[in-house]
PDB file as gemmi writes it, atoms N, CA and C in Angstrom:
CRYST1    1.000    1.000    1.000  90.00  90.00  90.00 P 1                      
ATOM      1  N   UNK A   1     -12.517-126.103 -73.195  1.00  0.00           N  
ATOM      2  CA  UNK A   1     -13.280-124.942 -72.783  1.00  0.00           C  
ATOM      3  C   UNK A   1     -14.385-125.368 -71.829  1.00  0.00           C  
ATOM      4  N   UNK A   2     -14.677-124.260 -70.532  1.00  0.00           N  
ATOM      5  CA  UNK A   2     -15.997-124.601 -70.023  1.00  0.00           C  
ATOM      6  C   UNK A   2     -16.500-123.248 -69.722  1.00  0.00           C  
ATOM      7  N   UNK A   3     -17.340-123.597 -68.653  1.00  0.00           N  
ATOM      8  CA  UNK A   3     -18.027-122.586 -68.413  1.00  0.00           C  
ATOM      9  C   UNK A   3     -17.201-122.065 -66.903  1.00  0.00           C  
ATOM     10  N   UNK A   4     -16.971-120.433 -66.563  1.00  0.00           N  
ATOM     11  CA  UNK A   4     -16.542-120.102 -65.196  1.00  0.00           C  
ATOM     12  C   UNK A   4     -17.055-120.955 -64.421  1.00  0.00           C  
ATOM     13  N   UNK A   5     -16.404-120.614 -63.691  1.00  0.00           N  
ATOM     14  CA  UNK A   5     -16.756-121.825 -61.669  1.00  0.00           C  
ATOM     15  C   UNK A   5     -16.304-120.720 -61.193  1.00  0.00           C  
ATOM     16  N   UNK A   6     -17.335-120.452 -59.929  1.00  0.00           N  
ATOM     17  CA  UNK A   6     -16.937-120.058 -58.315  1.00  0.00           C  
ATOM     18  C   UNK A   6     -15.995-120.662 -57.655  1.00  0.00           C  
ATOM     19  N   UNK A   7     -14.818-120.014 -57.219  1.00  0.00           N  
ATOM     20  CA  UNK A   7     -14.344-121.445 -56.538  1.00  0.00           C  
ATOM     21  C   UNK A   7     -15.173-121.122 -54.746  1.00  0.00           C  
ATOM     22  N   UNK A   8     -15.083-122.503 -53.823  1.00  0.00           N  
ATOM     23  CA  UNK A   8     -15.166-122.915 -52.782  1.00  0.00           C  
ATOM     24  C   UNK A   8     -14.937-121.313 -51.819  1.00  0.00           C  
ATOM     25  N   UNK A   9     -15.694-120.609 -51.665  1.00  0.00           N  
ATOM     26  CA  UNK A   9     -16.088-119.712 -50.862  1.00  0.00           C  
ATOM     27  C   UNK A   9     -15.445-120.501 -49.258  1.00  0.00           C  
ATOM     28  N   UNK A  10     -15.699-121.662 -48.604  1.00  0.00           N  
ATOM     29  CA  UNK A  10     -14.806-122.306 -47.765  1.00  0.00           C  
ATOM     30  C   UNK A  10     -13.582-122.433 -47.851  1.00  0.00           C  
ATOM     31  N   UNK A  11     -13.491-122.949 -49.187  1.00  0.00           N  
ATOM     32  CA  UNK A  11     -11.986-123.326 -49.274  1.00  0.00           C  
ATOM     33  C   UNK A  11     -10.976-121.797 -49.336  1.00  0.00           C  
ATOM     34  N   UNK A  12     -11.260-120.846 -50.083  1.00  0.00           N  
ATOM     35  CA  UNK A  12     -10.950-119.766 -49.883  1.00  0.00           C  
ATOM     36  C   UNK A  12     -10.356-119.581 -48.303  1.00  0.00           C  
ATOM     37  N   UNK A  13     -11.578-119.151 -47.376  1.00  0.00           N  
ATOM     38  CA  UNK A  13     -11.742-118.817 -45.893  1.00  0.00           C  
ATOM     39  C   UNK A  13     -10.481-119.445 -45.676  1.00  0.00           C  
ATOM     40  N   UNK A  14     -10.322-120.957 -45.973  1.00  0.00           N  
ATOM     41  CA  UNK A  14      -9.388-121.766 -44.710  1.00  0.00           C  
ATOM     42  C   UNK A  14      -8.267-121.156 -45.532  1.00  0.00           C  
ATOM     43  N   UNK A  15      -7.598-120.866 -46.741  1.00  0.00           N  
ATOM     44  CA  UNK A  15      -6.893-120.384 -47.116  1.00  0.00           C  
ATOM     45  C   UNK A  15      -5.758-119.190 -46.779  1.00  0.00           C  
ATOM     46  N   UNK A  16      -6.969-118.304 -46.604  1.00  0.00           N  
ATOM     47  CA  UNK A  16      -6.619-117.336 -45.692  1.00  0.00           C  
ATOM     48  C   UNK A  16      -6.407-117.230 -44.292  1.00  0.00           C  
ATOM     49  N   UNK A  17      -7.362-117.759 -43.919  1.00  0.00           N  
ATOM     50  CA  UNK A  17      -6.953-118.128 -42.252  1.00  0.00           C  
ATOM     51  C   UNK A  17      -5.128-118.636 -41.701  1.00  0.00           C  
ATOM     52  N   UNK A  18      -4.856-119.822 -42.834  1.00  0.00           N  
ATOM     53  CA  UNK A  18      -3.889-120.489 -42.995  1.00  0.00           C  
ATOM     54  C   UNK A  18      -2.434-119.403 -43.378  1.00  0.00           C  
ATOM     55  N   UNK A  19      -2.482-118.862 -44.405  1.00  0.00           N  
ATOM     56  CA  UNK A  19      -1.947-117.702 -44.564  1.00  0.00           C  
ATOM     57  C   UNK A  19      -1.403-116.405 -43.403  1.00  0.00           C  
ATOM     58  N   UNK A  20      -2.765-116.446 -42.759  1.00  0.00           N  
ATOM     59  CA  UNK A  20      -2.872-115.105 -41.834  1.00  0.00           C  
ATOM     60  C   UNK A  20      -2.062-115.862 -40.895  1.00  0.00           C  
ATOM     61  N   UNK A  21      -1.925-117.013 -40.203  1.00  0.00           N  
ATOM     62  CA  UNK A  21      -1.761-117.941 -39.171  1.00  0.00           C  
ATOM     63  C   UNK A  21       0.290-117.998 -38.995  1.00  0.00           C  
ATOM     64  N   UNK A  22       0.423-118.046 -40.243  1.00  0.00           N  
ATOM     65  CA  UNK A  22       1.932-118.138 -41.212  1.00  0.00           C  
ATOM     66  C   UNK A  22       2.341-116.910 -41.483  1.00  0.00           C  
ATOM     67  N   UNK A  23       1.525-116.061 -40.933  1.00  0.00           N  
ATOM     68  CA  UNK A  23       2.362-114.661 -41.230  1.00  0.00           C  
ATOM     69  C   UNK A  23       2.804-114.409 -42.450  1.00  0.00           C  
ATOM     70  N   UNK A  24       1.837-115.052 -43.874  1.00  0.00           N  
ATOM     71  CA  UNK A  24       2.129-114.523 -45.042  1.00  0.00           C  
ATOM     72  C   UNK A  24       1.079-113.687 -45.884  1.00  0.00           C  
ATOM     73  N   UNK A  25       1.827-112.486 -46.048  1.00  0.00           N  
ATOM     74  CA  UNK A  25       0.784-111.366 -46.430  1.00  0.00           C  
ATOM     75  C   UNK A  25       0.341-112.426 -47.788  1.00  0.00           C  
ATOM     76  N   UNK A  26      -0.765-111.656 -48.163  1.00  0.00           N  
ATOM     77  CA  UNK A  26      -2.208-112.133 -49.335  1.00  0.00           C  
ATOM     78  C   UNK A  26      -2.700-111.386 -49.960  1.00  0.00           C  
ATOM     79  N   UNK A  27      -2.861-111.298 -51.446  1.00  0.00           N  
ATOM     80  CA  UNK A  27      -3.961-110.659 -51.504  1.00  0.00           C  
ATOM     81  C   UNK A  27      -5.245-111.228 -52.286  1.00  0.00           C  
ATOM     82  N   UNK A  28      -6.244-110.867 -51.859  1.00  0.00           N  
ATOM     83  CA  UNK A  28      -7.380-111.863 -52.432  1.00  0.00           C  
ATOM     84  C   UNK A  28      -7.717-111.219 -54.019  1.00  0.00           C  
ATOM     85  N   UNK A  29      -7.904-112.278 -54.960  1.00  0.00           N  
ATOM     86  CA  UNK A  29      -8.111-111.705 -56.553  1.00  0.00           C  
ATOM     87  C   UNK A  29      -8.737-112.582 -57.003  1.00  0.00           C  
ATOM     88  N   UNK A  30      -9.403-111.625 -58.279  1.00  0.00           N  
ATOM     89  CA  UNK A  30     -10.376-112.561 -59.304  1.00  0.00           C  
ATOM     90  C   UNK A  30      -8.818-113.206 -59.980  1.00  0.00           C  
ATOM     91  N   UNK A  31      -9.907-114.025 -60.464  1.00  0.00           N  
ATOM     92  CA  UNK A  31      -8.789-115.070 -61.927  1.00  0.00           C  
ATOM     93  C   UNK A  31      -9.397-115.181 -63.115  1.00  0.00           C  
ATOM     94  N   UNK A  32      -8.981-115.204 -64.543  1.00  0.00           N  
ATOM     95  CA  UNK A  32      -9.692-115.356 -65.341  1.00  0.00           C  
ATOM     96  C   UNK A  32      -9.227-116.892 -65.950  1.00  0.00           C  
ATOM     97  N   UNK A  33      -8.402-117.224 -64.889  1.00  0.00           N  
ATOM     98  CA  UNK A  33      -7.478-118.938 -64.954  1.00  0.00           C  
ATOM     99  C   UNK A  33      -8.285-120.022 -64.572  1.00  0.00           C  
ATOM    100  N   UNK A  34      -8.159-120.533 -65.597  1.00  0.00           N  
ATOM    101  CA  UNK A  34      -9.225-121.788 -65.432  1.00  0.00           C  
ATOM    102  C   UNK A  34      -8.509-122.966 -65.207  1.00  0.00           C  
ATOM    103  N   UNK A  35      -7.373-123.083 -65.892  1.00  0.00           N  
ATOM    104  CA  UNK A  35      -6.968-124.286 -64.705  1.00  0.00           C  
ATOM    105  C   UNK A  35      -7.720-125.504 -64.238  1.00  0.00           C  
ATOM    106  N   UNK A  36      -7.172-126.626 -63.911  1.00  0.00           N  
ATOM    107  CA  UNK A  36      -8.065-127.598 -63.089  1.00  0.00           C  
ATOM    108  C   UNK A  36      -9.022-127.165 -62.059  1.00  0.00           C  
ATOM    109  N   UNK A  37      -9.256-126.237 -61.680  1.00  0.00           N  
ATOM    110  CA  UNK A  37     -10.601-125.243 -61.227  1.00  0.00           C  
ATOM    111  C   UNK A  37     -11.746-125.822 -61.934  1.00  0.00           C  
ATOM    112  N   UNK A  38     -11.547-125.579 -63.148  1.00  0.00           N  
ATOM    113  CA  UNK A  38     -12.724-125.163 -63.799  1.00  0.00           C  
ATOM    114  C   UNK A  38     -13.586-126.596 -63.520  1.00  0.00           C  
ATOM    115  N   UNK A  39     -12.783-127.859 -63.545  1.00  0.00           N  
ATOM    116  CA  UNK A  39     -13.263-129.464 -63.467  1.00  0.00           C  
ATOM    117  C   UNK A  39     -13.098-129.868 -61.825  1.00  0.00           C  
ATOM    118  N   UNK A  40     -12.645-129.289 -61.201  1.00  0.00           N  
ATOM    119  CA  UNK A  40     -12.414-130.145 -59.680  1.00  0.00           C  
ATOM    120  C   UNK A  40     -12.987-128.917 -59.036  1.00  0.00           C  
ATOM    121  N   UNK A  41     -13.994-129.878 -58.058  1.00  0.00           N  
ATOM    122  CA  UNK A  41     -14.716-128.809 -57.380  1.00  0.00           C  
ATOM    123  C   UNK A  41     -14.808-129.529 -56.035  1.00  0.00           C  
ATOM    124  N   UNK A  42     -14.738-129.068 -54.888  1.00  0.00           N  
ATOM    125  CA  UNK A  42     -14.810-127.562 -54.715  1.00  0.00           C  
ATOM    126  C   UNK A  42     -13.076-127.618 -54.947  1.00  0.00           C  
ATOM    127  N   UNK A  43     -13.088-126.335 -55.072  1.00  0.00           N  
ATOM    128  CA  UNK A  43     -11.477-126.043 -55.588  1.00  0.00           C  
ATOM    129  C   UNK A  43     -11.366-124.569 -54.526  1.00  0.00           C  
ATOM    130  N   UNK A  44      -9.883-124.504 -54.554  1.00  0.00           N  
ATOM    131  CA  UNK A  44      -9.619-122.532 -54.289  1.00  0.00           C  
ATOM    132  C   UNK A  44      -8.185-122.823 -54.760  1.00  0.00           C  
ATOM    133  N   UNK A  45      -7.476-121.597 -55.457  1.00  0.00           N  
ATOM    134  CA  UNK A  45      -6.219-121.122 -55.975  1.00  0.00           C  
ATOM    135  C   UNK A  45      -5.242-120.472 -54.732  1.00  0.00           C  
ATOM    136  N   UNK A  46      -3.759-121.072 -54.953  1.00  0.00           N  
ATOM    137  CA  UNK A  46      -2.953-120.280 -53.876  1.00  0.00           C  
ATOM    138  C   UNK A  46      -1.682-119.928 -55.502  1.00  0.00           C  
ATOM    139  N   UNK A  47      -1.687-118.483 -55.711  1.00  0.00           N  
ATOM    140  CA  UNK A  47      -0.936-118.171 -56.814  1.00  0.00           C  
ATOM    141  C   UNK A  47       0.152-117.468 -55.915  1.00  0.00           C  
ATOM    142  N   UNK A  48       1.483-117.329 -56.457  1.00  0.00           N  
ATOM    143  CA  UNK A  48       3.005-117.111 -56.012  1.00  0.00           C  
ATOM    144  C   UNK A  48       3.276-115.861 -56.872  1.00  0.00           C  
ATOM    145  N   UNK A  49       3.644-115.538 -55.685  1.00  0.00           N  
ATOM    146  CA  UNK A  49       4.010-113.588 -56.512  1.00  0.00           C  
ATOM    147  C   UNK A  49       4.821-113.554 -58.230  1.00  0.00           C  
ATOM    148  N   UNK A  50       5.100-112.992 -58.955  1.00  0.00           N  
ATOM    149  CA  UNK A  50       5.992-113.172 -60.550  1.00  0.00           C  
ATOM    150  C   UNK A  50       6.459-111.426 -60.414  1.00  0.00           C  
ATOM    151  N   UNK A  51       7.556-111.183 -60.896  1.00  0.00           N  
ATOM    152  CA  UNK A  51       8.291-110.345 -60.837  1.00  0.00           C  
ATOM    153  C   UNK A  51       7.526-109.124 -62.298  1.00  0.00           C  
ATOM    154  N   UNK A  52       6.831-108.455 -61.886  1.00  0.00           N  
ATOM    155  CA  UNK A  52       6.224-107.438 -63.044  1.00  0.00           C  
ATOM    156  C   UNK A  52       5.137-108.166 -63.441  1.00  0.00           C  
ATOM    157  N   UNK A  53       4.513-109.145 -62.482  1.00  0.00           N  
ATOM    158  CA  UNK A  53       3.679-109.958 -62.677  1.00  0.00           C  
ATOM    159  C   UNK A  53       3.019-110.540 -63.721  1.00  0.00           C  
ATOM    160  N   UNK A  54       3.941-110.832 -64.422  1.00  0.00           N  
ATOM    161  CA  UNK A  54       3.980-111.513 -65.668  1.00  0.00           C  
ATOM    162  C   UNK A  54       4.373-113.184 -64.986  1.00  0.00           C  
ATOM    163  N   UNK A  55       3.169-113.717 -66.280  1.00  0.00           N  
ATOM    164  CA  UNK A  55       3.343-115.622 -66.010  1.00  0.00           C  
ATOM    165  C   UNK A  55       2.723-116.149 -67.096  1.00  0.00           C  
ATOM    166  N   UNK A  56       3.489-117.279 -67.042  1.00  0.00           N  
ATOM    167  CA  UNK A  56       3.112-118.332 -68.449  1.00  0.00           C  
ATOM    168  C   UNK A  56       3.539-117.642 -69.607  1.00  0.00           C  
ATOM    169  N   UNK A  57       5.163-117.484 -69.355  1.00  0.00           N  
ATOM    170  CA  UNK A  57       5.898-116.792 -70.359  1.00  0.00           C  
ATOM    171  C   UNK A  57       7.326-116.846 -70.021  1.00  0.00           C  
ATOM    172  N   UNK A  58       8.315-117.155 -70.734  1.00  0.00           N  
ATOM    173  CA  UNK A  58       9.374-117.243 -70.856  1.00  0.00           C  
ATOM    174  C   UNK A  58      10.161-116.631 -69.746  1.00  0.00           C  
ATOM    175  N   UNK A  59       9.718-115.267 -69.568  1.00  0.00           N  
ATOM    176  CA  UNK A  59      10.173-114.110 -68.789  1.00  0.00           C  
ATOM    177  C   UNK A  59       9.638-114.389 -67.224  1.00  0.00           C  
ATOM    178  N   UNK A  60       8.754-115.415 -67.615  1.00  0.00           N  
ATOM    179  CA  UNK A  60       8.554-115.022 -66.157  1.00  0.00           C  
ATOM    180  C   UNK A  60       9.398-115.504 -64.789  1.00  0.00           C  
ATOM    181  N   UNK A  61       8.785-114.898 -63.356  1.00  0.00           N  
ATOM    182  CA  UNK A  61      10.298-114.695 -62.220  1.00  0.00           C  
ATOM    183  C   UNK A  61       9.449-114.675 -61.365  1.00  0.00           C  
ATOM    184  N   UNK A  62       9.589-115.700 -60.411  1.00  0.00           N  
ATOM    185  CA  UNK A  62       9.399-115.826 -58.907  1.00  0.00           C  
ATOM    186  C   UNK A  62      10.537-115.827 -57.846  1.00  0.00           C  
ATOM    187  N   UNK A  63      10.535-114.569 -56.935  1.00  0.00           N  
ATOM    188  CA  UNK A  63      11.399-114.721 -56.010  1.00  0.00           C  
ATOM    189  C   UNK A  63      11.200-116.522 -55.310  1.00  0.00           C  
ATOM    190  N   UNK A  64      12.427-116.784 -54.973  1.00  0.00           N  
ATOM    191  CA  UNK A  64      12.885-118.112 -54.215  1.00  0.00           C  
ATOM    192  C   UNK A  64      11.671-117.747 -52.963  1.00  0.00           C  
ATOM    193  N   UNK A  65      11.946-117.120 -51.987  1.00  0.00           N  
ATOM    194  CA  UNK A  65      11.079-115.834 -51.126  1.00  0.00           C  
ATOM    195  C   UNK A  65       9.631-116.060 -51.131  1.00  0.00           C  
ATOM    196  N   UNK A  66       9.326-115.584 -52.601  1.00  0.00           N  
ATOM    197  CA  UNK A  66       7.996-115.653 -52.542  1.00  0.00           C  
ATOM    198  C   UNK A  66       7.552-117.496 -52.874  1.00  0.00           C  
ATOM    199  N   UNK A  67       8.097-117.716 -53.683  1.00  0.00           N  
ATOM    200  CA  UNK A  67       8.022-119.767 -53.772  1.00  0.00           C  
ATOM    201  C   UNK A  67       7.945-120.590 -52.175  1.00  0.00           C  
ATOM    202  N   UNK A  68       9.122-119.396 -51.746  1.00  0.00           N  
ATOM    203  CA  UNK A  68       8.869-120.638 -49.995  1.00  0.00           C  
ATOM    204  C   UNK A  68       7.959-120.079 -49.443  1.00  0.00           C  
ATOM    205  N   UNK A  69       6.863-118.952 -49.593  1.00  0.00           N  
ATOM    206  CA  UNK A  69       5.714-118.649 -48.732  1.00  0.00           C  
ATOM    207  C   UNK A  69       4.449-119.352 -49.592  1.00  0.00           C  
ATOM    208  N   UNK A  70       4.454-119.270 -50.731  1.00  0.00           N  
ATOM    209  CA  UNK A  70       3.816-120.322 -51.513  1.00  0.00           C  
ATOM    210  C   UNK A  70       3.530-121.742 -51.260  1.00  0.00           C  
ATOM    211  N   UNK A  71       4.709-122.280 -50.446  1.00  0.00           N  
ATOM    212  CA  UNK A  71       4.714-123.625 -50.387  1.00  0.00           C  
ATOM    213  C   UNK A  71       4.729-123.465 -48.753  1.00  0.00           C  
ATOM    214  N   UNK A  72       4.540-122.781 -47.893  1.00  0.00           N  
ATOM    215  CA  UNK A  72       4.476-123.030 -46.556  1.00  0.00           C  
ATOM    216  C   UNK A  72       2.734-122.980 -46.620  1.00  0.00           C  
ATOM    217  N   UNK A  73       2.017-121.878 -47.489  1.00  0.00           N  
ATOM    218  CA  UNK A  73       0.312-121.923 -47.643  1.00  0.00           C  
ATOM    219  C   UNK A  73      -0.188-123.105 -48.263  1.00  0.00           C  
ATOM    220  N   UNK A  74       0.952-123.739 -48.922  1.00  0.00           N  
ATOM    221  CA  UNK A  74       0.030-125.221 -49.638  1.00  0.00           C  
ATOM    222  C   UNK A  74       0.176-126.179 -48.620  1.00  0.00           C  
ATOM    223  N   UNK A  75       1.473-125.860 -47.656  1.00  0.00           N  
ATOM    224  CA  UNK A  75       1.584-127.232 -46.843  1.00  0.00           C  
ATOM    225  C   UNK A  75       0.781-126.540 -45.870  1.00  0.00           C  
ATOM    226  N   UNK A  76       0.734-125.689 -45.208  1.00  0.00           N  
ATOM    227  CA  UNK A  76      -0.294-125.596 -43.960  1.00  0.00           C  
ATOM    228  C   UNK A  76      -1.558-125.938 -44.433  1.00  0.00           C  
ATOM    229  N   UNK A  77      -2.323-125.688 -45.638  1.00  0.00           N  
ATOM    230  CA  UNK A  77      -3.070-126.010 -46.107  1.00  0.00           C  
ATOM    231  C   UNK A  77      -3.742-127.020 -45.873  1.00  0.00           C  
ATOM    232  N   UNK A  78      -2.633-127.945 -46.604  1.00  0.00           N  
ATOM    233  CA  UNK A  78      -2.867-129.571 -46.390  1.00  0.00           C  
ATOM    234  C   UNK A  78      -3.064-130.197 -45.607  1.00  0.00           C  
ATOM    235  N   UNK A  79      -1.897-129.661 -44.380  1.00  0.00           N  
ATOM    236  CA  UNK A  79      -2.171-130.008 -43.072  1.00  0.00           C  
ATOM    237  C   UNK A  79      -3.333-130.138 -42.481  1.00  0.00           C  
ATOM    238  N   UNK A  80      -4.130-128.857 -43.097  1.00  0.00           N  
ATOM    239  CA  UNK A  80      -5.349-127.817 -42.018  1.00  0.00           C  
ATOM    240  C   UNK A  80      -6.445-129.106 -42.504  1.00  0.00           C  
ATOM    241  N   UNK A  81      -6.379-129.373 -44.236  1.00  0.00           N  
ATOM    242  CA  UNK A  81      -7.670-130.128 -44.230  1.00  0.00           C  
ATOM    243  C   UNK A  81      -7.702-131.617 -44.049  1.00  0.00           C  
ATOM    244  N   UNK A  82      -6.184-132.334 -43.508  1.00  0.00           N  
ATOM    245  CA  UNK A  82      -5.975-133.457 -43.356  1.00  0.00           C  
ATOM    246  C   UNK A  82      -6.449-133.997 -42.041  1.00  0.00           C  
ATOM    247  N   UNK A  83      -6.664-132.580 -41.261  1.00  0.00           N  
ATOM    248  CA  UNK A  83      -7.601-133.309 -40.034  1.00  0.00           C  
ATOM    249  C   UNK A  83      -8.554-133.710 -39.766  1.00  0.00           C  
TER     250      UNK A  83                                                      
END                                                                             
């Protein structure tokens, strides 16, 4: 257990930028997911669409679709801050 974290108000920005850049729609949301967030800072979240948006459950379903726009925002990502 900890205490909430903000994530990276920057890291966010380049997120989106990166996203917008890739032509993959977004939408920006709270989390109540703490996750390695909560200990690695600065941090920001890139979450992958779930079918009835259900996750961390048996049932849950990610289009293939939405997984490869997921992973084109983590790799542009990476890219963006590897320079």
């Amino acid at each position: 257990r900890g205490d909430p974290v903000m994530l990276s108000a920057e890291l966010v920005e380049t997120v989106v930028e990166v996203a917008t850049a890739l032509n993959v729609p977004f939408t920006l949301m709270d989390s109540g997911a703490g996750h390695d967030a909560m200990f690695l800072s600065p941090s920001a979240m890139v979450f992958v669409a779930t079918k009835d948006g259900i996750s961390h459950n048996k049932a849950e379903f990610s289009d293939p679709v939405d997984i490869e726009a997921g992973l084109k925002v983590m790799t542009g990502l990476a890219h963006r801050l590897a320079l």
